[in-house]
N, C-alpha and C positions, 0 to 999 in steps of 0.2 A: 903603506908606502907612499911616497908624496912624489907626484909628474909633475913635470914643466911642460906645459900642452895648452892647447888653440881651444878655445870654447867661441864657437860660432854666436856672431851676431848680425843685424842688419837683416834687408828684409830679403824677401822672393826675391830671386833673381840679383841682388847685391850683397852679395857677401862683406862680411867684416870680422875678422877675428881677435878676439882679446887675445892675448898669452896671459897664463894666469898658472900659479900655482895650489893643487889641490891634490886631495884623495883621492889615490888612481881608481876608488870605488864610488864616486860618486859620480854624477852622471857628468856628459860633457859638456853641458849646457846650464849644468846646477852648481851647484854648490862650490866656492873654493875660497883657499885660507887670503890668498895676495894677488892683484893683478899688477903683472910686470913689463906689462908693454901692449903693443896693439900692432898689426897686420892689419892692411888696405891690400887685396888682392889686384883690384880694380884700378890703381893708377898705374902707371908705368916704370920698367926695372930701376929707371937714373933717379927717380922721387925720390928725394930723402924724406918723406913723409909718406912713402911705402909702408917703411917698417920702423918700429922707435920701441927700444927695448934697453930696461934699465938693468945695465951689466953689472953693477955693483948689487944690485937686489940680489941677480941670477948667480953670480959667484957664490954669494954668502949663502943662498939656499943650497946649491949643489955640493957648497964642504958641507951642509949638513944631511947631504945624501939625498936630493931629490934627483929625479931621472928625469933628462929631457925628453919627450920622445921625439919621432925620428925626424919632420919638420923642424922642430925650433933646433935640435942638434944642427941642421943643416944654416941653421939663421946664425949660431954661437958660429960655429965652424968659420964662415964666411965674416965675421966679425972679428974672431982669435980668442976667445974663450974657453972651448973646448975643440977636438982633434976628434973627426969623425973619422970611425973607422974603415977603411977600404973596401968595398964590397968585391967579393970574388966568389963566383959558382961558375967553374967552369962547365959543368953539365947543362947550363942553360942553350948554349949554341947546340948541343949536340943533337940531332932529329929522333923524333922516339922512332918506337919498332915498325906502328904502319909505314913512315913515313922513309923509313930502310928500306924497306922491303916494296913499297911504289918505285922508291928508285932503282933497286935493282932489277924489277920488271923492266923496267924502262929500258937499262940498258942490257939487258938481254934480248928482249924486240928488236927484231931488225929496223932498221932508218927506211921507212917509205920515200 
Protein backbone atom coordinates (compact mmCIF):
# COMPACT_ATOMS: atom_id res chain seq x y z
CA UNK A 1 0.00 0.00 0.00
CA UNK A 2 1.69 3.41 -0.88
CA UNK A 3 1.29 6.60 2.03
CA UNK A 4 1.74 10.07 1.56
CA UNK A 5 3.68 10.82 4.83
CA UNK A 6 6.46 13.16 6.51
CA UNK A 7 9.95 11.28 6.81
CA UNK A 8 11.76 13.48 9.27
CA UNK A 9 14.99 15.21 8.56
CA UNK A 10 17.41 17.93 9.88
CA UNK A 11 19.16 17.62 12.96
CA UNK A 12 18.60 17.63 17.05
CA UNK A 13 16.45 19.96 18.01
CA UNK A 14 15.50 21.34 14.25
CA UNK A 15 13.18 19.40 12.65
CA UNK A 16 12.57 19.38 8.90
CA UNK A 17 10.18 17.14 7.15
CA UNK A 18 10.30 15.89 3.59
CA UNK A 19 6.62 14.78 2.34
CA UNK A 20 7.38 11.81 0.24
CA UNK A 21 5.64 9.13 -1.08
CA UNK A 22 6.43 5.48 -0.12
CA UNK A 23 5.71 1.79 1.24
CA UNK A 24 3.61 2.08 4.19
CA UNK A 25 6.23 -0.85 5.13
CA UNK A 26 9.29 0.71 4.97
CA UNK A 27 10.65 2.65 7.64
CA UNK A 28 9.97 6.49 8.01
CA UNK A 29 13.10 7.66 7.51
CA UNK A 30 14.00 5.10 4.74
CA UNK A 31 13.17 4.15 1.80
CA UNK A 32 10.56 5.84 -0.60
CA UNK A 33 9.38 5.87 -4.38
CA UNK A 34 8.98 10.23 -4.75
CA UNK A 35 9.41 13.11 -2.75
CA UNK A 36 6.61 15.78 -3.11
CA UNK A 37 7.20 18.46 -1.06
CA UNK A 38 8.96 19.66 2.23
CA UNK A 39 7.63 21.09 5.75
CA UNK A 40 9.78 23.64 7.75
CA UNK A 41 8.10 23.22 11.25
CA UNK A 42 10.38 26.03 12.59
CA UNK A 43 9.24 29.10 10.58
CA UNK A 44 6.27 30.82 11.16
CA UNK A 45 2.19 29.99 10.02
CA UNK A 46 2.20 33.32 7.32
CA UNK A 47 5.85 31.75 5.57
CA UNK A 48 5.02 30.65 2.27
CA UNK A 49 8.11 28.74 2.64
CA UNK A 50 6.49 26.89 5.63
CA UNK A 51 5.18 24.24 3.51
CA UNK A 52 5.64 23.68 -0.63
CA UNK A 53 3.90 20.66 -1.85
CA UNK A 54 3.51 19.68 -5.36
CA UNK A 55 -0.22 19.18 -5.81
CA UNK A 56 -0.07 17.83 -9.28
CA UNK A 57 2.43 14.96 -8.16
CA UNK A 58 -0.16 14.43 -4.97
CA UNK A 59 -3.30 14.27 -7.24
CA UNK A 60 -1.95 11.82 -9.62
CA UNK A 61 -0.41 9.55 -6.94
CA UNK A 62 -3.70 9.48 -4.90
CA UNK A 63 -6.07 8.49 -8.34
CA UNK A 64 -3.58 5.82 -8.12
CA UNK A 65 -4.59 4.96 -4.48
CA UNK A 66 -1.99 6.19 -2.19
CA UNK A 67 -3.25 7.27 1.35
CA UNK A 68 -2.23 10.42 3.01
CA UNK A 69 -1.93 10.08 6.36
CA UNK A 70 -3.41 12.11 8.76
CA UNK A 71 -0.86 15.38 8.68
CA UNK A 72 -0.35 15.78 5.05
CA UNK A 73 -4.48 15.07 4.80
CA UNK A 74 -4.67 18.18 7.04
CA UNK A 75 -1.85 20.06 4.64
CA UNK A 76 -4.25 18.75 1.13
CA UNK A 77 -7.31 19.76 3.33
CA UNK A 78 -6.21 23.34 4.01
CA UNK A 79 -4.87 23.73 0.31
CA UNK A 80 -8.45 22.09 -1.49
CA UNK A 81 -7.23 18.68 -2.62
CA UNK A 82 -8.82 16.47 -0.51
CA UNK A 83 -11.93 16.89 2.15
CA UNK A 84 -10.89 15.69 5.59
CA UNK A 85 -13.13 13.90 7.34
CA UNK A 86 -14.81 15.42 10.41
CA UNK A 87 -13.85 13.96 13.52
CA UNK A 88 -16.70 13.20 16.02
CA UNK A 89 -16.36 10.85 19.39
CA UNK A 90 -18.76 12.14 21.43
CA UNK A 91 -17.63 9.87 24.40
CA UNK A 92 -14.52 11.85 24.59
CA UNK A 93 -16.12 14.68 27.10
CA UNK A 94 -17.82 12.20 29.05
CA UNK A 95 -15.82 11.39 32.68
CA UNK A 96 -15.09 7.76 33.16
CA UNK A 97 -16.54 5.83 36.17
CA UNK A 98 -13.80 7.07 39.07
CA UNK A 99 -14.41 10.31 38.00
CA UNK A 100 -18.63 9.81 38.34
CA UNK A 101 -18.40 8.49 41.17
CA UNK A 102 -15.71 11.48 42.95
CA UNK A 103 -18.39 13.58 41.79
CA UNK A 104 -21.07 12.13 43.34
CA UNK A 105 -19.18 11.85 46.67
CA UNK A 106 -18.69 15.30 46.36
CA UNK A 107 -22.08 16.22 46.02
CA UNK A 108 -23.48 14.04 48.68
CA UNK A 109 -20.87 15.58 51.50
CA UNK A 110 -22.30 18.29 53.01
CA UNK A 111 -20.70 22.02 52.09
CA UNK A 112 -18.31 22.91 55.08
Amino acid sequence: MLVIRMARAGTKKRPFYHIVLADSRSPRDGRFIERLGYFNPLLPKDKEERLKLDLDKVKEWMKKGAQPSDRVMRFLDKAGVAKRAPRNNPEKAVPRKERKAKAEEAAKAPAA
